[in-house]
Predicted model as a PDB file, atoms N, CA, C, CB and O in Angstrom, pLDDT in the B-factor column:
MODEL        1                                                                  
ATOM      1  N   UNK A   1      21.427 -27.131   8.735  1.00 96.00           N  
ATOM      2  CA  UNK A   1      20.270 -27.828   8.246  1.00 96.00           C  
ATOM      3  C   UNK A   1      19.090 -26.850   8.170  1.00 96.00           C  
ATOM      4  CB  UNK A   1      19.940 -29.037   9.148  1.00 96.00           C  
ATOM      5  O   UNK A   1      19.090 -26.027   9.086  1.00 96.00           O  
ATOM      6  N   UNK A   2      18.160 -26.759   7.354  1.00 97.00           N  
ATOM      7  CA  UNK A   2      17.462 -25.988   7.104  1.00 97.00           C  
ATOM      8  C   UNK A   2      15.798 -26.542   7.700  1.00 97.00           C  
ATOM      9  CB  UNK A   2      17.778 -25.736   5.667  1.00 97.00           C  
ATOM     10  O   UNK A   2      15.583 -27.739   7.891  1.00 97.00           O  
ATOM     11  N   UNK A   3      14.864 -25.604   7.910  1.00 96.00           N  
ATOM     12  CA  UNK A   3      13.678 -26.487   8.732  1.00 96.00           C  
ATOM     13  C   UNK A   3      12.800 -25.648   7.879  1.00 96.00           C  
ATOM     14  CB  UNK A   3      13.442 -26.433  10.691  1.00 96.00           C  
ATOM     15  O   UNK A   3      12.998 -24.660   7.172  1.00 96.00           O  
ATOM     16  N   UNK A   4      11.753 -26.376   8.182  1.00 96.00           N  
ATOM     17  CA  UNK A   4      10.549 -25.835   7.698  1.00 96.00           C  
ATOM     18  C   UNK A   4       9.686 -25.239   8.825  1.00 96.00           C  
ATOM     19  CB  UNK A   4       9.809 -26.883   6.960  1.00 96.00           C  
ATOM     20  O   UNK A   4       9.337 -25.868   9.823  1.00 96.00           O  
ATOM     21  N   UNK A   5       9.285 -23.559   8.473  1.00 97.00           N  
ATOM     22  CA  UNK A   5       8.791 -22.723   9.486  1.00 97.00           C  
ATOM     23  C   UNK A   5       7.474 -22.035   9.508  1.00 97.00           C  
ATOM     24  CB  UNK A   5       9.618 -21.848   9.607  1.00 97.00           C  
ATOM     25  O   UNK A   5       6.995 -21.148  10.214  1.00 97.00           O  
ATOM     26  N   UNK A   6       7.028 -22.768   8.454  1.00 97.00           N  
ATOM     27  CA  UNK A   6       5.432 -22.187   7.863  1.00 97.00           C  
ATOM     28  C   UNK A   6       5.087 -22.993   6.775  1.00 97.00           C  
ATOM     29  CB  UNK A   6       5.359 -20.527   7.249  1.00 97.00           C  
ATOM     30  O   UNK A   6       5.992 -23.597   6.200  1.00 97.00           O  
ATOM     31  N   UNK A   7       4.070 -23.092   6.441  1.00 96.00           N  
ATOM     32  CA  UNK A   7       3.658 -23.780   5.353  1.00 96.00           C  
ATOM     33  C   UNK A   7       2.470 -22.600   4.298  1.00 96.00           C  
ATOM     34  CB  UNK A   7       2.895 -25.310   6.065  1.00 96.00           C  
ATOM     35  O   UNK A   7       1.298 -22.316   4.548  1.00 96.00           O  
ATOM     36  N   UNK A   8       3.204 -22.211   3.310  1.00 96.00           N  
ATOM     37  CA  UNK A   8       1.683 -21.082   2.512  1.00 96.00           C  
ATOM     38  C   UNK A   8       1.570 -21.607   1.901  1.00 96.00           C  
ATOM     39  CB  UNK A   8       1.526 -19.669   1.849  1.00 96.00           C  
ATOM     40  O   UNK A   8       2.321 -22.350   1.269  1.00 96.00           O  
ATOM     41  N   UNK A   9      -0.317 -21.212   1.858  1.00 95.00           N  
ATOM     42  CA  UNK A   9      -1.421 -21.580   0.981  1.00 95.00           C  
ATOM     43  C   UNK A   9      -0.879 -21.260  -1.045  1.00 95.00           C  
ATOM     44  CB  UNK A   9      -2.940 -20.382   1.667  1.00 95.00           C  
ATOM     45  O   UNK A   9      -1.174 -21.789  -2.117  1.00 95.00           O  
ATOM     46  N   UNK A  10      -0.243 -20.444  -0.724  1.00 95.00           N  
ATOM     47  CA  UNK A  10      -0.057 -19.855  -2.090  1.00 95.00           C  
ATOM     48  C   UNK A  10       1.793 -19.660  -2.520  1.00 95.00           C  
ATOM     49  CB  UNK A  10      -0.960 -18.201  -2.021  1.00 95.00           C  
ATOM     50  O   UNK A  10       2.783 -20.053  -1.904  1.00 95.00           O  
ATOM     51  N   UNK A  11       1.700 -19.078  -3.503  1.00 95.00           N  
ATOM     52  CA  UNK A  11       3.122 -18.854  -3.897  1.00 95.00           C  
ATOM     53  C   UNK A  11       3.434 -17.444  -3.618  1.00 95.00           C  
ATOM     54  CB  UNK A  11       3.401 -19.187  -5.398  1.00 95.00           C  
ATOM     55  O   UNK A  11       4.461 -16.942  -3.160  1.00 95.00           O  
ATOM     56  N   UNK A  12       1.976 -16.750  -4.112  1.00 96.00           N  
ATOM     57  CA  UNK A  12       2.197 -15.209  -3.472  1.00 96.00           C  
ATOM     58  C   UNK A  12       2.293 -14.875  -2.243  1.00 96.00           C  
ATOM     59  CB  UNK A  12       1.293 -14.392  -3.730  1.00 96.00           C  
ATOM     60  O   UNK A  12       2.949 -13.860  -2.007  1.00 96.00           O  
ATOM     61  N   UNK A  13       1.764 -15.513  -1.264  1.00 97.00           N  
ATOM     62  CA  UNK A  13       1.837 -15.429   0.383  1.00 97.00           C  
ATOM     63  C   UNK A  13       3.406 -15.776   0.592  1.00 97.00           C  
ATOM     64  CB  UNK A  13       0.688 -16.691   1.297  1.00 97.00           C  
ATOM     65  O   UNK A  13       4.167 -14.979   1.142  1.00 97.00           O  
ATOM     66  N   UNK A  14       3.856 -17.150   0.060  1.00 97.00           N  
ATOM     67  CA  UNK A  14       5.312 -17.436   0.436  1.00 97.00           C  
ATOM     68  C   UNK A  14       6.333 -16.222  -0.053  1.00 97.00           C  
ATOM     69  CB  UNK A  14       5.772 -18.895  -0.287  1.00 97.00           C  
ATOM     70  O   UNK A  14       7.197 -15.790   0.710  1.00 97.00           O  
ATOM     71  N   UNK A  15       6.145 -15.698  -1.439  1.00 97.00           N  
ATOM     72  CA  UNK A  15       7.090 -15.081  -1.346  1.00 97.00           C  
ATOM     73  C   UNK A  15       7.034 -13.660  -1.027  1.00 97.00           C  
ATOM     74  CB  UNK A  15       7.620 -15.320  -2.268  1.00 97.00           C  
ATOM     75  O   UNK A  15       8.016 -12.991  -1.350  1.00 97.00           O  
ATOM     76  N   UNK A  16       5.687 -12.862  -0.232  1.00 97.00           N  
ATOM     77  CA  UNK A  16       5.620 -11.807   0.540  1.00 97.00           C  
ATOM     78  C   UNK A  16       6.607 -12.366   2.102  1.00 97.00           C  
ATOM     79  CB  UNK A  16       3.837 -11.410   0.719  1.00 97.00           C  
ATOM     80  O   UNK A  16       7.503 -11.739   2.667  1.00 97.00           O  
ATOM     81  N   UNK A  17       5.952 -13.915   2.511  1.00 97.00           N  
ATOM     82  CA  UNK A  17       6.726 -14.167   3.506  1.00 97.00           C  
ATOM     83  C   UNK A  17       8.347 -13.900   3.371  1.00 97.00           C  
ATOM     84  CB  UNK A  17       6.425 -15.455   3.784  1.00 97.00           C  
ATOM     85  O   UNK A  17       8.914 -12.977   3.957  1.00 97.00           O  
ATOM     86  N   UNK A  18       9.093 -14.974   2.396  1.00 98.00           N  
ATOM     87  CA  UNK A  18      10.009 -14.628   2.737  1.00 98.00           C  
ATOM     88  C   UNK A  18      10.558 -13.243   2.408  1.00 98.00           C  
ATOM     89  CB  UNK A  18      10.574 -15.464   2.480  1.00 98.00           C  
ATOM     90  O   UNK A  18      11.516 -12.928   3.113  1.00 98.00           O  
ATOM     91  N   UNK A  19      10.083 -12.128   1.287  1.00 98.00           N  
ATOM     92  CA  UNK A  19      11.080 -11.080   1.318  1.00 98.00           C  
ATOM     93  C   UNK A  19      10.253 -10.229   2.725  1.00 98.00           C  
ATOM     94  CB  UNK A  19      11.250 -10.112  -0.424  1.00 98.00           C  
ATOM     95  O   UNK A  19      10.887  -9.297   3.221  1.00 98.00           O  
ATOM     96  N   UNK A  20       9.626 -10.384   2.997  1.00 97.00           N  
ATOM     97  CA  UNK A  20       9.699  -9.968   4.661  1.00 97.00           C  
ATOM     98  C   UNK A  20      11.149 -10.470   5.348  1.00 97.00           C  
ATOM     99  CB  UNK A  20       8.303 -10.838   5.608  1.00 97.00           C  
ATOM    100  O   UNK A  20      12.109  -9.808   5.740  1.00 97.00           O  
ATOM    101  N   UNK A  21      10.950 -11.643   5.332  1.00 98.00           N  
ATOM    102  CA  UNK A  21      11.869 -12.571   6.295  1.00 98.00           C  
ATOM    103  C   UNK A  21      13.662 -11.673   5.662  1.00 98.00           C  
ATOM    104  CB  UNK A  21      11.583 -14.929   5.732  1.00 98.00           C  
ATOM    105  O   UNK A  21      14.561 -11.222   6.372  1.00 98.00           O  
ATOM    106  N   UNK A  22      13.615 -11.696   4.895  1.00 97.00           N  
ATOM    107  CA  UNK A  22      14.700 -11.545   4.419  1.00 97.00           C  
ATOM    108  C   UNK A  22      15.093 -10.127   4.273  1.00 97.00           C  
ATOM    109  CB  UNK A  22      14.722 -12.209   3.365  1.00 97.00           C  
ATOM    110  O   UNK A  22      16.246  -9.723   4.123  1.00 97.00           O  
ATOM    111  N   UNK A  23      14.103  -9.468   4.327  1.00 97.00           N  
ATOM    112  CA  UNK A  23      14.534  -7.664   4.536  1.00 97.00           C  
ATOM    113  C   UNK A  23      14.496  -7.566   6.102  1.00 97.00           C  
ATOM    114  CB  UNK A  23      13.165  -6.295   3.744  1.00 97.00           C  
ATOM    115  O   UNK A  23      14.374  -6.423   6.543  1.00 97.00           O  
ATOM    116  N   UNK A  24      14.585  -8.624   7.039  1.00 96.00           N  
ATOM    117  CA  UNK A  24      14.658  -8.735   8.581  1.00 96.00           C  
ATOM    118  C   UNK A  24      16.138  -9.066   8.479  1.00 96.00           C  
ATOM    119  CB  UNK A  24      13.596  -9.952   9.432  1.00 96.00           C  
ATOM    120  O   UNK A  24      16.698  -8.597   9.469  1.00 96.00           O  
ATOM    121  N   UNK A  25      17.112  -9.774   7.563  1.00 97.00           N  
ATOM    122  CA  UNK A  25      18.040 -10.165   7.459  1.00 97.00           C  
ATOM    123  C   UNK A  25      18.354 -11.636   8.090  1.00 97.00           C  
ATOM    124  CB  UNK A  25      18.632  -9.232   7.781  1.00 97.00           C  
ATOM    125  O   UNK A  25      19.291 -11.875   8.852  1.00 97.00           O  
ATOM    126  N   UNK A  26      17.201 -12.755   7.536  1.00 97.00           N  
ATOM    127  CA  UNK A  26      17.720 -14.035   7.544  1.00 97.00           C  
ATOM    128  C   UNK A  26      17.836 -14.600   6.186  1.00 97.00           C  
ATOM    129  CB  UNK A  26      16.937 -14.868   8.368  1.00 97.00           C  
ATOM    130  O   UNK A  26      17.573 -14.125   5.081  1.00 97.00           O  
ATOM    131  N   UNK A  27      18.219 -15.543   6.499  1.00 97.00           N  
ATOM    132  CA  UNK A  27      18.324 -16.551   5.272  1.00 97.00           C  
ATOM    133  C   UNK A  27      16.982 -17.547   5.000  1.00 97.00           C  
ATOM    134  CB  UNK A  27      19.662 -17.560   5.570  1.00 97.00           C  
ATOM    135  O   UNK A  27      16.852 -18.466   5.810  1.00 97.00           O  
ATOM    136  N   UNK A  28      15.951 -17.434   3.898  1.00 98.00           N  
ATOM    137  CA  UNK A  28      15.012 -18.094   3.319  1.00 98.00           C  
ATOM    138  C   UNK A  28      14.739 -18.406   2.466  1.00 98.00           C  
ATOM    139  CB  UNK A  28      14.403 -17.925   3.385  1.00 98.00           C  
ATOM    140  O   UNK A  28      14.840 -17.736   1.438  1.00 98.00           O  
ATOM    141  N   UNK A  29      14.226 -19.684   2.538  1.00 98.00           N  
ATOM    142  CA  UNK A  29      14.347 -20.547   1.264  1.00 98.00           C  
ATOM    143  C   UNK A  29      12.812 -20.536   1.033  1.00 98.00           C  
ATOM    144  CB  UNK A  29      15.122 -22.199   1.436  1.00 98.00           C  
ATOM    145  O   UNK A  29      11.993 -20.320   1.927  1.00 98.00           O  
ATOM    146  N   UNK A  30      12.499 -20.804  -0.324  1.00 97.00           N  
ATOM    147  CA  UNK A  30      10.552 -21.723  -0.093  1.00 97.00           C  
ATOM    148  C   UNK A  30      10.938 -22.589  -1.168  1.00 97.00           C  
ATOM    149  CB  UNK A  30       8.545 -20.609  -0.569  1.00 97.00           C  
ATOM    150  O   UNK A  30      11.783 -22.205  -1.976  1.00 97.00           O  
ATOM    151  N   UNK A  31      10.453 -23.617  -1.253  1.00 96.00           N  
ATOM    152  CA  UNK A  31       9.762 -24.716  -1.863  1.00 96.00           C  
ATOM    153  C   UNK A  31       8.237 -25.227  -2.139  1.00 96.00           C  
ATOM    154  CB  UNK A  31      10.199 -25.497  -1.289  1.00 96.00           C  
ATOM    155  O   UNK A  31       7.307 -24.690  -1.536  1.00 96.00           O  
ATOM    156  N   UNK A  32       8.008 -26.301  -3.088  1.00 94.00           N  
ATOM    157  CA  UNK A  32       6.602 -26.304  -3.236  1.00 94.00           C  
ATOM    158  C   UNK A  32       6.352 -27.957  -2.645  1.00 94.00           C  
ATOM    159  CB  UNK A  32       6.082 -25.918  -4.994  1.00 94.00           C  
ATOM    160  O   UNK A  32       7.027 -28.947  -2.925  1.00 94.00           O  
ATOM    161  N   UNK A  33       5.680 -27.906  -2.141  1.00 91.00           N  
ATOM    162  CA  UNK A  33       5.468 -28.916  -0.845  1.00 91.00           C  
ATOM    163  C   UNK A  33       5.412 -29.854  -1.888  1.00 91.00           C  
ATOM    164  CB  UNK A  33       4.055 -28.810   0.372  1.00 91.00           C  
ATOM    165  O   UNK A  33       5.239 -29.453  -3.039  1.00 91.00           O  
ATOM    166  N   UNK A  34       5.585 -31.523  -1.543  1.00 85.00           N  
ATOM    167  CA  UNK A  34       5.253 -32.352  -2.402  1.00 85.00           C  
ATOM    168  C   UNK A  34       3.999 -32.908  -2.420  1.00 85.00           C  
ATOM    169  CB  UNK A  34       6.013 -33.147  -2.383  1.00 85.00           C  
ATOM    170  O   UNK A  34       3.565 -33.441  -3.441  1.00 85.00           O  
ATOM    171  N   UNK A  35       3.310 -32.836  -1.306  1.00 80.00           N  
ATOM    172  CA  UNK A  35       2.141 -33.305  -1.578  1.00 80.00           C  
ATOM    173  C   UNK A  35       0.794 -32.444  -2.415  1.00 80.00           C  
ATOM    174  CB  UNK A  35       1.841 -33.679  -0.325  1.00 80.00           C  
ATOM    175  O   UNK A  35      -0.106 -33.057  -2.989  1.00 80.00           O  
ATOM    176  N   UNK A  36       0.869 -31.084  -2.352  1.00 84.00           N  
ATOM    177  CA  UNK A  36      -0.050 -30.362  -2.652  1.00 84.00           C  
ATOM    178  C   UNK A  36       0.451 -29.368  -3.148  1.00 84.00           C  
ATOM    179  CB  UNK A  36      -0.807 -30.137  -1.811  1.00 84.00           C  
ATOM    180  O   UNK A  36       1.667 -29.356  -3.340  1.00 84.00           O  
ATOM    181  N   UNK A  37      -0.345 -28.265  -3.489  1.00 88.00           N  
ATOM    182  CA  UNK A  37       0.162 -27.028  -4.147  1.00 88.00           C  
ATOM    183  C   UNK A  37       0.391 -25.819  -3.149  1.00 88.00           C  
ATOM    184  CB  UNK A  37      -0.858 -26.596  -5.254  1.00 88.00           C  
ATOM    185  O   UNK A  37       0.117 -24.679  -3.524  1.00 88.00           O  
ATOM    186  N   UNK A  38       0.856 -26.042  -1.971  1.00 96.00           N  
ATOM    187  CA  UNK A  38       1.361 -25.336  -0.972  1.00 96.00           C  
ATOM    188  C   UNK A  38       2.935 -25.464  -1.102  1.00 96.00           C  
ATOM    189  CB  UNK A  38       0.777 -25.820   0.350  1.00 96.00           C  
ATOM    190  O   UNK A  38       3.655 -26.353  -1.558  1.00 96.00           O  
ATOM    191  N   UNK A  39       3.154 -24.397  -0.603  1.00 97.00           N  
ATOM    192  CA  UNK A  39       4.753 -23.766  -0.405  1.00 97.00           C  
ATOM    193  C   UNK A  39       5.022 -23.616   0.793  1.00 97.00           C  
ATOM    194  CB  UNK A  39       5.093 -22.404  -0.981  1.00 97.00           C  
ATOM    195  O   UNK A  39       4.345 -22.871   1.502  1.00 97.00           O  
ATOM    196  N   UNK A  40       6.093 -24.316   1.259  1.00 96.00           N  
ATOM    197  CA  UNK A  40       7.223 -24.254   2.628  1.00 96.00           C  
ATOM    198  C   UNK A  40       8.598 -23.520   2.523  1.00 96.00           C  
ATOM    199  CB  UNK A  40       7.712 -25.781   3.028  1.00 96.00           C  
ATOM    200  O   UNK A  40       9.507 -23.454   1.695  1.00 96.00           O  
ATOM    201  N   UNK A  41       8.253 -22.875   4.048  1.00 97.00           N  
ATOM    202  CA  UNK A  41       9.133 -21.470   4.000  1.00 97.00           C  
ATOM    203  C   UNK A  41      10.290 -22.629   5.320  1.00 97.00           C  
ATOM    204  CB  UNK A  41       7.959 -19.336   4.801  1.00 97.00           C  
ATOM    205  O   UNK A  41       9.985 -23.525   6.107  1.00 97.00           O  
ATOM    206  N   UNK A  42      11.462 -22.040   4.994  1.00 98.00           N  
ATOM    207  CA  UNK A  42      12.604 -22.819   5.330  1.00 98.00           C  
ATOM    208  C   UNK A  42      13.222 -22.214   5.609  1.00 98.00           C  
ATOM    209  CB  UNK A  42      13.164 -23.523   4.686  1.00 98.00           C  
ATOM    210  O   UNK A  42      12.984 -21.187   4.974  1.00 98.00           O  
ATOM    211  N   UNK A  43      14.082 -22.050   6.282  1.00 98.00           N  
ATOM    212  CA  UNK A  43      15.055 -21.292   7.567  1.00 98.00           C  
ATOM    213  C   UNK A  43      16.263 -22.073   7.846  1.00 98.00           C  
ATOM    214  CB  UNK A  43      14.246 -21.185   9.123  1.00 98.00           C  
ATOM    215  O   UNK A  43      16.170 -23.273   7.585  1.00 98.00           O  
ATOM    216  N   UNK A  44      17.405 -21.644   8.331  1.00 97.00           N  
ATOM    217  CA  UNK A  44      17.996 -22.270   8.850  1.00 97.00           C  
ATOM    218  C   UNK A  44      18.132 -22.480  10.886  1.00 97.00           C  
ATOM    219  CB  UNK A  44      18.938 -21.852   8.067  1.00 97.00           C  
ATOM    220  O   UNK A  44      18.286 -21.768  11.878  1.00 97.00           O  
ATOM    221  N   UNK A  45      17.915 -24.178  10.470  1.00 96.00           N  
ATOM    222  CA  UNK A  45      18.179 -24.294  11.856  1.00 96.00           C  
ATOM    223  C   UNK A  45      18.726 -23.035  13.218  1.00 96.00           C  
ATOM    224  CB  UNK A  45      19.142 -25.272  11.676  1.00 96.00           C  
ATOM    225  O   UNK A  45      17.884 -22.583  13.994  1.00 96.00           O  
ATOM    226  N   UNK A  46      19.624 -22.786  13.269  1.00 95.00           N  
ATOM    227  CA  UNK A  46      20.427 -21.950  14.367  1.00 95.00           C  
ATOM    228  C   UNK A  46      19.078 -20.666  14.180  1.00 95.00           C  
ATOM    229  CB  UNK A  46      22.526 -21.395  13.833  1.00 95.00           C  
ATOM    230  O   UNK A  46      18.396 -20.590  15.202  1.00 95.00           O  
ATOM    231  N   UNK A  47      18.765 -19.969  13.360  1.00 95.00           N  
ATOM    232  CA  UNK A  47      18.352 -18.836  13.626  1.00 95.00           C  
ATOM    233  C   UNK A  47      16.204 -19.444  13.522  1.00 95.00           C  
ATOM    234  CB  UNK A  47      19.254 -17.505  12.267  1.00 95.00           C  
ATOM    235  O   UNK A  47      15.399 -18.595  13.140  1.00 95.00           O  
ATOM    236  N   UNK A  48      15.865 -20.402  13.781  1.00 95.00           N  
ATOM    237  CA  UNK A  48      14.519 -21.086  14.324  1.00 95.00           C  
ATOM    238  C   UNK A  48      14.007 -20.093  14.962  1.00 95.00           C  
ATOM    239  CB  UNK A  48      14.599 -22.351  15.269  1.00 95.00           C  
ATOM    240  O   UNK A  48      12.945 -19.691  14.488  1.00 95.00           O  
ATOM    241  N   UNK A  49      14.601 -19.273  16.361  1.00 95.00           N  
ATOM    242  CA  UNK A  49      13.513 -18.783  17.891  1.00 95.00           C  
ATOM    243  C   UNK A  49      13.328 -17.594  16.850  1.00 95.00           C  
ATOM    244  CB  UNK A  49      14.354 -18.322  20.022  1.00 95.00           C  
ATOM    245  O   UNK A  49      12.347 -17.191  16.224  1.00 95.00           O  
ATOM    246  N   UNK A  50      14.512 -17.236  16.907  1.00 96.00           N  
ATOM    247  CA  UNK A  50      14.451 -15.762  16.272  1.00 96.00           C  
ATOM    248  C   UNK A  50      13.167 -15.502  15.114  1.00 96.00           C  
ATOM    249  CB  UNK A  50      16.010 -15.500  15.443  1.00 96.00           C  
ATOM    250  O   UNK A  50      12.296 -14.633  15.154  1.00 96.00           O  
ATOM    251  N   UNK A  51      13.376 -16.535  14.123  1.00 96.00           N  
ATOM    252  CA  UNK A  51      12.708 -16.000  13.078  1.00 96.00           C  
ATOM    253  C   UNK A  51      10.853 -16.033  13.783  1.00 96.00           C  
ATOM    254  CB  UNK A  51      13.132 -17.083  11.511  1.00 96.00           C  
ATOM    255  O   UNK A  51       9.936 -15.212  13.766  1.00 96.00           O  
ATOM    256  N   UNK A  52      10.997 -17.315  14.290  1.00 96.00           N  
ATOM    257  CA  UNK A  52       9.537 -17.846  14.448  1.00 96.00           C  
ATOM    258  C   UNK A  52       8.825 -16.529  15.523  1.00 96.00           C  
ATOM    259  CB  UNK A  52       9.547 -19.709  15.299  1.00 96.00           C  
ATOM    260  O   UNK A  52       7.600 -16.571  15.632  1.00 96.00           O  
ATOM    261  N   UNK A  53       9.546 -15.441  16.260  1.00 95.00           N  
ATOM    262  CA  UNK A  53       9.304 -14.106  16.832  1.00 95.00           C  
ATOM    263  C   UNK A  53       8.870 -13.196  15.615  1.00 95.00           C  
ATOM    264  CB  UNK A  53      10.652 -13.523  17.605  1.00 95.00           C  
ATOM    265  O   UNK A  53       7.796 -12.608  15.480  1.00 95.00           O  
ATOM    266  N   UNK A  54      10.027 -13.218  14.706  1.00 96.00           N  
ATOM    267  CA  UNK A  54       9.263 -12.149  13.544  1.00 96.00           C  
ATOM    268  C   UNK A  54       8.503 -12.703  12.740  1.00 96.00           C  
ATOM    269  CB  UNK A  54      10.117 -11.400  12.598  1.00 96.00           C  
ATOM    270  O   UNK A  54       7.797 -11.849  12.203  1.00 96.00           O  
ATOM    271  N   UNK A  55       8.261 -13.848  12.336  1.00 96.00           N  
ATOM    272  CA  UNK A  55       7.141 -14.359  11.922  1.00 96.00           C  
ATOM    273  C   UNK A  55       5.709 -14.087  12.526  1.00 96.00           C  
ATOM    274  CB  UNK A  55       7.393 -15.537  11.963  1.00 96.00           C  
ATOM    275  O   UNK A  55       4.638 -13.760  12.014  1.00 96.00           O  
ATOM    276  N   UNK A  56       6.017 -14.289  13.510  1.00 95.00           N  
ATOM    277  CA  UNK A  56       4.476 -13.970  14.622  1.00 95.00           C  
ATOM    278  C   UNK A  56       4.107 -12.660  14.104  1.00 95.00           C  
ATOM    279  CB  UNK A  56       4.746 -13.792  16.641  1.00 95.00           C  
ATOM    280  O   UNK A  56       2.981 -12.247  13.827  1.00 95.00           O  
ATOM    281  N   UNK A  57       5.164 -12.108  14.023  1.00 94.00           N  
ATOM    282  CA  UNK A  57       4.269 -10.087  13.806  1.00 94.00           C  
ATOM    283  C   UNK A  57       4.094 -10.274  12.642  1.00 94.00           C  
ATOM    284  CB  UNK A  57       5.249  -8.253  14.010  1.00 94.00           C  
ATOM    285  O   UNK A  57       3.020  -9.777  12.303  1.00 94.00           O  
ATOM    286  N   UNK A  58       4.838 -10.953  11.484  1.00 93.00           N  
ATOM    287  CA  UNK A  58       4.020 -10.940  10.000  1.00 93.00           C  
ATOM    288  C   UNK A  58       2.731 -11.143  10.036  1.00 93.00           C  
ATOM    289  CB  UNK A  58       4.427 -11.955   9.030  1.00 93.00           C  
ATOM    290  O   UNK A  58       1.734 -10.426   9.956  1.00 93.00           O  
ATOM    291  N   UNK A  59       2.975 -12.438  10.193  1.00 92.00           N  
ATOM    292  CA  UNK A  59       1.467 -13.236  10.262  1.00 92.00           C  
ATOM    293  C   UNK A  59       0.101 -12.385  11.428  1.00 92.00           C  
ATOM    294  CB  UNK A  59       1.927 -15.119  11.055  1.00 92.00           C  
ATOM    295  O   UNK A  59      -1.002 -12.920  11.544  1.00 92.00           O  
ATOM    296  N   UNK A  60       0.346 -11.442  11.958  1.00 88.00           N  
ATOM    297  CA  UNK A  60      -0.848 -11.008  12.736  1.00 88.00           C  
ATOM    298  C   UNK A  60      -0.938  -9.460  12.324  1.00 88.00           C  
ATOM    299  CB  UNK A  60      -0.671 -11.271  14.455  1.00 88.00           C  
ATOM    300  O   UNK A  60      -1.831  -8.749  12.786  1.00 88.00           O  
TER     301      UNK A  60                                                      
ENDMDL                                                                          
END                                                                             
């Protein structure tokens, strides 16, 4: 099952996020949120701790 692990403001932020995420070697998805013009970055379940660690060093 896949989760949602961030939410970006933009389309360009999401997809710097995920080819970060993904030159770390996970699996990421984004989508465009339904309510607004924000994009959700999606992960799969099992690898959650992990990513949400390398996420932290993106994001700072």
């Amino acid at each position: 099952m896949w989760t949602v692990i961030y939410i970006a403001p933009s389309a360009r932020i999401a997809e710097r996020i995920q080819q970060r995420l993904t030159d770390e070697g996970f699996l990421v998805k984004v989508r465009e949120a339904k309510v607004s013009k924000q994009y959700e970055i999606l992960v799969p379940e099992g690898e959650l701790q992990e990513v949400q660690e390398v996420l932290a060093t993106i994001l700072h």
